[in-house]
C-alpha positions in Angstrom: 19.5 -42.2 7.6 17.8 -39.1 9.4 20.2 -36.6 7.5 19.2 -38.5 4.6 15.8 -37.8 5.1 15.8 -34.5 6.5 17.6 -33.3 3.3 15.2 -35.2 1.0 12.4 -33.1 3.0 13.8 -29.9 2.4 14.6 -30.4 -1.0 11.1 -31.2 -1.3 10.0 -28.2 0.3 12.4 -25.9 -1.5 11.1 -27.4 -4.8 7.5 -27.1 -3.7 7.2 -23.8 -2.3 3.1 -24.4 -2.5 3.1 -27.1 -0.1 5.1 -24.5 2.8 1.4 -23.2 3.4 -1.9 -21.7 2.4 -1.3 -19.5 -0.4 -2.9 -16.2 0.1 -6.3 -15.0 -1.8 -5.2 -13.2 -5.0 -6.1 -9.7 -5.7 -7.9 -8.2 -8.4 -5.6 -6.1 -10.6 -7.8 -3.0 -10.0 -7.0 -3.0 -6.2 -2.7 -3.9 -6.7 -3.0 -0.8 -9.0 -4.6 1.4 -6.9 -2.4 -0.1 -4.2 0.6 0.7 -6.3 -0.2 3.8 -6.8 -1.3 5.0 -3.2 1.9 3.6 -1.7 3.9 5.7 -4.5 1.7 8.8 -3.9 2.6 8.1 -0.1 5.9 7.9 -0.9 6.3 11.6 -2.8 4.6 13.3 0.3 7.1 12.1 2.5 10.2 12.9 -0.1 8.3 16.3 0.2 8.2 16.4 3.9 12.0 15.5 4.1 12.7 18.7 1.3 10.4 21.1 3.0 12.3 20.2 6.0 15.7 20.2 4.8 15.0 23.6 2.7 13.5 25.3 6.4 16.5 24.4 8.1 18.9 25.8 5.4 16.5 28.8 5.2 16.2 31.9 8.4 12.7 31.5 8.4 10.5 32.8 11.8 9.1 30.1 14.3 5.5 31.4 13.3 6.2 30.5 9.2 8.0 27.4 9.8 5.1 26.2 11.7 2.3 27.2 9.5 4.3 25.0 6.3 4.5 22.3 9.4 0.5 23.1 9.5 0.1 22.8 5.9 2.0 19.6 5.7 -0.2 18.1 8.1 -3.2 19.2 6.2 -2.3 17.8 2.8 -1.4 14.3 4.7 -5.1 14.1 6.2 -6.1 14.7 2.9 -4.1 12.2 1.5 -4.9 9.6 4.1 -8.8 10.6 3.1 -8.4 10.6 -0.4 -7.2 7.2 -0.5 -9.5 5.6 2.3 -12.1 7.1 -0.2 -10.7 5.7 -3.0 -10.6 2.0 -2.0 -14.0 1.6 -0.5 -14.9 3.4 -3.9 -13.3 0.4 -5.5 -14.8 -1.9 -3.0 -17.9 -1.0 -4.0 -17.5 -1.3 -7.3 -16.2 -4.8 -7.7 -18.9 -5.7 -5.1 -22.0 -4.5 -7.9 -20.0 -6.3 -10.4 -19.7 -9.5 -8.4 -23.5 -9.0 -7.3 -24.3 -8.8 -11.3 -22.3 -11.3 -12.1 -23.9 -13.7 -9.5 -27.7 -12.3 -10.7 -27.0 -12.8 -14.6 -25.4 -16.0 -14.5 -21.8 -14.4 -16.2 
């Protein structure tokens, strides 16, 4: 009887996967996007990093270049990592006037 009933539960549960738990707050499809799109951008830099690397090692290149394109590298990253910080409170912002509006005007 117990088997019974513990496989009737987790059919249940299997066929109700919104009844495991809270379901999480959906996201506007501006902010996936931009989501999307950092993570891909994030993505490239590091393929670059692993080239650049790659590419020095295979090269005879002086301790004193090889750690100014290391330099470099860590440059564009900061600006990266700013660039997108910037770009979601940007966002933020924005769907926070249109939410305020939205709340004002009655839409």
């Amino acid at each position: 009887m117990r088997k019974t009933l513990f496989w009737v539960v987790l059919g249940c549960l299997m066929a109700f996967p919104a009844a495991q738990g809270v379901a999480a707050p959906s996201q506007s499809p501006g902010v996936k996007l931009l989501k999307q799109r950092q993570k891909q951008e994030r993505k490239d830099l590091k393929m670059r990093e692993r080239y650049l690397k790659q590419s020095m090692k295979a090269q005879n290149l002086s301790p004193a270049l090889r750690k100014q394109e290391m330099h470099k590298l860590e440059r564009e990253k900061r600006a990266l990592r700013e660039k997108q910080k910037n770009e979601m409170q940007e966002l933020k912002d924005r769907l926070r006037v249109i939410k305020e509006s939205q709340k004002l005007y009655g839409h």
